[in-house]
N, C-alpha and C positions, 0 to 999 in steps of 0.2 A: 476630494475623493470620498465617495460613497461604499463602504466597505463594512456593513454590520452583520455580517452574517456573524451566524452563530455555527459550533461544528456539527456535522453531519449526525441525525441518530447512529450510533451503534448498534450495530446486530452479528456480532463476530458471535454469538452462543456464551456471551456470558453471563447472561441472566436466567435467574433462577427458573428452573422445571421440574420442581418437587411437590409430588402429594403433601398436602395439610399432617400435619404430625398423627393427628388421632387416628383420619386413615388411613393411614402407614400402620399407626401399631393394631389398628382391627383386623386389617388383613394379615400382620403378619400373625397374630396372636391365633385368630382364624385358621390361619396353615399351619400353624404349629400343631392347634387340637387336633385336626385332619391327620398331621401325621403321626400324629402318638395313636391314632387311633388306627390306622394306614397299618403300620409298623405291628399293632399288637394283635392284630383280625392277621395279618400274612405268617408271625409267627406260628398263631393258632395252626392258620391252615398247614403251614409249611411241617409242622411238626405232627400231622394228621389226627389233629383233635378237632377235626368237624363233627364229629358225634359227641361232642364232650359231656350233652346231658344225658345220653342214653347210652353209649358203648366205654366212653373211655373216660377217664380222669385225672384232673390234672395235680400233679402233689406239688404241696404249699410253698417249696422249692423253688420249683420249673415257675410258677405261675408269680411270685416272688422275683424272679431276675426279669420277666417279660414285665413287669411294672414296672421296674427300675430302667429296664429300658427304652421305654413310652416315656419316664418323667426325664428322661435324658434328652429326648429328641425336646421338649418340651424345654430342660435348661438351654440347649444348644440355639432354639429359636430365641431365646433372653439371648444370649447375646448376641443373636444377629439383630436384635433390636437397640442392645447399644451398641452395633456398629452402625446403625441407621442413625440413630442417634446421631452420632461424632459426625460420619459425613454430612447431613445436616446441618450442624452447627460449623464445619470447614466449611462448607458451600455458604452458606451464611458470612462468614468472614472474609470470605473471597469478594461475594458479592458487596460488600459493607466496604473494603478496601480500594475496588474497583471503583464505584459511588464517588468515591473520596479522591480518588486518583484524577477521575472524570472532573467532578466540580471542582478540582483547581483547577485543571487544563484549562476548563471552559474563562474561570476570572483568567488566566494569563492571556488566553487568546483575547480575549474584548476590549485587554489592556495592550497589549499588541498593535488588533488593529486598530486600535483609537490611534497609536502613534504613527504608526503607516498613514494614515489619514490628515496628519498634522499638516498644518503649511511649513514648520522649519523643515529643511532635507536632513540636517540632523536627527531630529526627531524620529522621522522618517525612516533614517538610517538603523536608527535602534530597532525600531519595529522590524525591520527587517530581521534585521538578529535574532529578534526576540522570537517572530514566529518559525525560524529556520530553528532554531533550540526545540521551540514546541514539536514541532514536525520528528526533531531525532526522539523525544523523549513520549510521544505520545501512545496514552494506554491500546489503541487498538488502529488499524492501518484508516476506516475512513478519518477518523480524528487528524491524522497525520497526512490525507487526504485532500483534509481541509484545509491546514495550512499551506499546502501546496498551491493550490488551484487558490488560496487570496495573493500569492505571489506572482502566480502567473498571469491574475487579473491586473494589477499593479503593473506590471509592464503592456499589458495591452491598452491601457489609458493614454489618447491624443495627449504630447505634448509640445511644448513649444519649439520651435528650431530654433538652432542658433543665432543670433541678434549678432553674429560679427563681432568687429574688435573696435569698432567703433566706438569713441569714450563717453557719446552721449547715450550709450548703453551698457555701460561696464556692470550696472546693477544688474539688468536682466541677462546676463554673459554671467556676473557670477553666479546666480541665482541655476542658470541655466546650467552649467557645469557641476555646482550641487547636485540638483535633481537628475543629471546623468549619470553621477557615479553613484546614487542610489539604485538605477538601475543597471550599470554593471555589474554593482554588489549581488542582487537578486542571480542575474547570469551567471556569475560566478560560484554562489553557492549551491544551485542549480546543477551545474558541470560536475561540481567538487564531490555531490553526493549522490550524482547519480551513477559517477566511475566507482562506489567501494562495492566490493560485491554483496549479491541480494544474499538475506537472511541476516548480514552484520547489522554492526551497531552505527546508524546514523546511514544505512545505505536506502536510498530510494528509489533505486530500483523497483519496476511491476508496476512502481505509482504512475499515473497518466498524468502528460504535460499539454497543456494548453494553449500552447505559444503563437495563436492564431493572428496573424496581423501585427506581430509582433516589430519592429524595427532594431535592427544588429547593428552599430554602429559606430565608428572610430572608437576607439580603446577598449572596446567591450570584445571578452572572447568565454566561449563557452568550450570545455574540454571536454568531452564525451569518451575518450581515448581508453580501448579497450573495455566500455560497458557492453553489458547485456541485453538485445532488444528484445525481451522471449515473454515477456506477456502486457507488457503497457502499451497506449494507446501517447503518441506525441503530434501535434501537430504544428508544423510549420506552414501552414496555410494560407497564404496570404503574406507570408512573411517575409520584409525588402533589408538582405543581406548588402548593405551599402558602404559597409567598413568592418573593421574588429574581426573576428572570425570564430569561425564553430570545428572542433577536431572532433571527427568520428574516426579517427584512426585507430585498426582494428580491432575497430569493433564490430559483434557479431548480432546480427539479425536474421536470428529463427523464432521469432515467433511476433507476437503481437502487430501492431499497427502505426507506422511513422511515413507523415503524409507531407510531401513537400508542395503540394500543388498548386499553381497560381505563385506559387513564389518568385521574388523578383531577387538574381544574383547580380549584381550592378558593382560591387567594389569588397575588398576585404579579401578573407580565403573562408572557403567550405573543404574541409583536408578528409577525406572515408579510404586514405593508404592503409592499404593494407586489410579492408573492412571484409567481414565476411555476409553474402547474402544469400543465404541457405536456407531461409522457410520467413513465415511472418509474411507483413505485406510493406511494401517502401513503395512510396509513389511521388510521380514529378508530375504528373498531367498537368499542363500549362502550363509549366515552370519557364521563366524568360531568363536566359544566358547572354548578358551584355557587357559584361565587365569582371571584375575579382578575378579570382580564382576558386576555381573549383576541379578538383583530382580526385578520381578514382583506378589510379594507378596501384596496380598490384592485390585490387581486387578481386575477389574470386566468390564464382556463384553466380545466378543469373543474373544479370538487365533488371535493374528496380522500373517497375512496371509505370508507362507513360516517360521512361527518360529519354527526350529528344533536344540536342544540343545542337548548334550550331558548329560547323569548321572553323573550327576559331582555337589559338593559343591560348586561349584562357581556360579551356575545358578539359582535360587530359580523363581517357576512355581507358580499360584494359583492352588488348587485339583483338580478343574474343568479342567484346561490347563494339567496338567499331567496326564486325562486320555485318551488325544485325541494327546498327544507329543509321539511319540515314541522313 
């Protein structure tokens, strides 16, 4: 396995967008003179001493509190300049903590997918873990992204079929049955965290899935049950459902993108009871119905767009769907 990416640049807005300190405080020292000067010319006028050198005068008083109050505006710009100040120096320790946050993600990930990439399925198996941790704990969502989309590469990689039970293959039978439940692990984890809802902790929800060509297979089952389809992009594209099975049991899809097309249902179950398809896009175009199961009993909403099934007990339509399926 060929797997050295490194995680996506970051651009969530958390890098620094501050003037240079000096010209922060020139401009603000700048408007401060302006307004002590602003404030003591509108006094003048306000108090109708535009003649002040030839009609009228001002006693030592009046012209006494109008300075005082000119060098006021003048303290009050100081401390908006240690408040420029302090944010500054926060934005600075944000940015320094973030840095810091980032460059470990980055060593855990490289250490990750080195083990993803191992030949033991052990090994393997860690990696798995390890970048599904990363994913819940990552500083900003493409980071968390990235671990995604290496997992979901991980399962699109040809692998070997079963060698039977043949004894003059029991190594590659074990071997083989490793490297499967390395990849039901990934499915699993997959299902587990894309059912908690978005905005929690460890939910991945929004994230896009990649599952293109994927193979679903005896004991692997992915739970989708009651997630969110409203703004991720998933694709089952290419994808030959041949055991194990996927629950989209209602769950609801208004929004985003989940594309079943070309996909092959041949054995297992695909269960969307109860699923709600109310906005977003869902697509079967091409989809081949030969075996499993697949229901969408007690669905509500329209016809996912290109779903054409065969008269066959293995497809179960709502009444509505069956009279617009040919």
């Amino acid at each position: 396995m060929t797997a050295n990416r490194g995680p996506r640049g970051a651009t969530d807005g958390r890098e620094l967008r501050l003037w240079k300190a000096g010209w922060a405080l020139i401009v603000i020292f700048t408007a401060a003179i302006l307004a002590a000067g602003s404030v003591f010319y509108s006094l003048v006028y306000l108090l109708d001493f535009q003649e002040i050198d030839t009609t009228a005068k001002l006693d030592a008083k009046t012209l006494f509190d109008m300075v005082k109050l000119s060098f006021g505006v003048v303290a009050g710009a100081g401390a908006l300049v240690a408040l420029v100040v302090a944010y500054r120096r926060q934005r600075v320790d944000e940015a320094g903590a973030y840095r810091e946050a980032t460059r470990l993600h980055t060593e855990r990930f490289s250490k990750a997918v080195e083990q993803l990439g191992a030949d033991s399925p052990a090994v393997q198996l860690g990696g798995v873990h390890a970048l599904a941790s990363l994913a819940d704990d990552a500083p900003d969502d493409n980071l968390r992204q990235t671990c995604i989309d290496v997992l979901c590469a991980y399962l699109q990689l040809p692998f070997t079929p079963d060698p039977g039970d043949d004894p003059a293959h029991q190594l590659e039978r074990h071997r083989y049955l490793a490297l499967r439940k390395v990849r039901h692990t990934i499915l699993r984890l997959i299902g587990d965290h894309y059912r908690r809802p978005r905005g929690t902790h460890r939910s991945w929800q929004g994230c896009d899935l990649d599952l293109t060509g994927v193979t679903i297979d005896g004991g692997s089952f992915m739970d989708f049950s009651g997630a969110s389809f409203s703004g991720s992009r998933v694709s089952f594209v290419l994808a030959s459902f041949s055991g194990g099975g996927v629950s989209f049991d209602r769950a609801s899809f208004s929004g985003g993108e989940v594309a079943f097309n070309s996909a092959s249902f041949s054995g297992g179950m695909v269960l969307f009871t109860g699923a709600s398809f109310s906005g977003g896009r869902v697509t079967f175009g091409g989809a081949n119905f030969s075996g499993g199961r697949v229901t969408f009993e007690d669905a509500t909403g329209s016809s996912p767009q290109g779903l054409r099934v065969p008269a066959a007990p293995t497809v179960t339509l709502p009444p509505a769907w069956e009279l617009t399926n040919p």
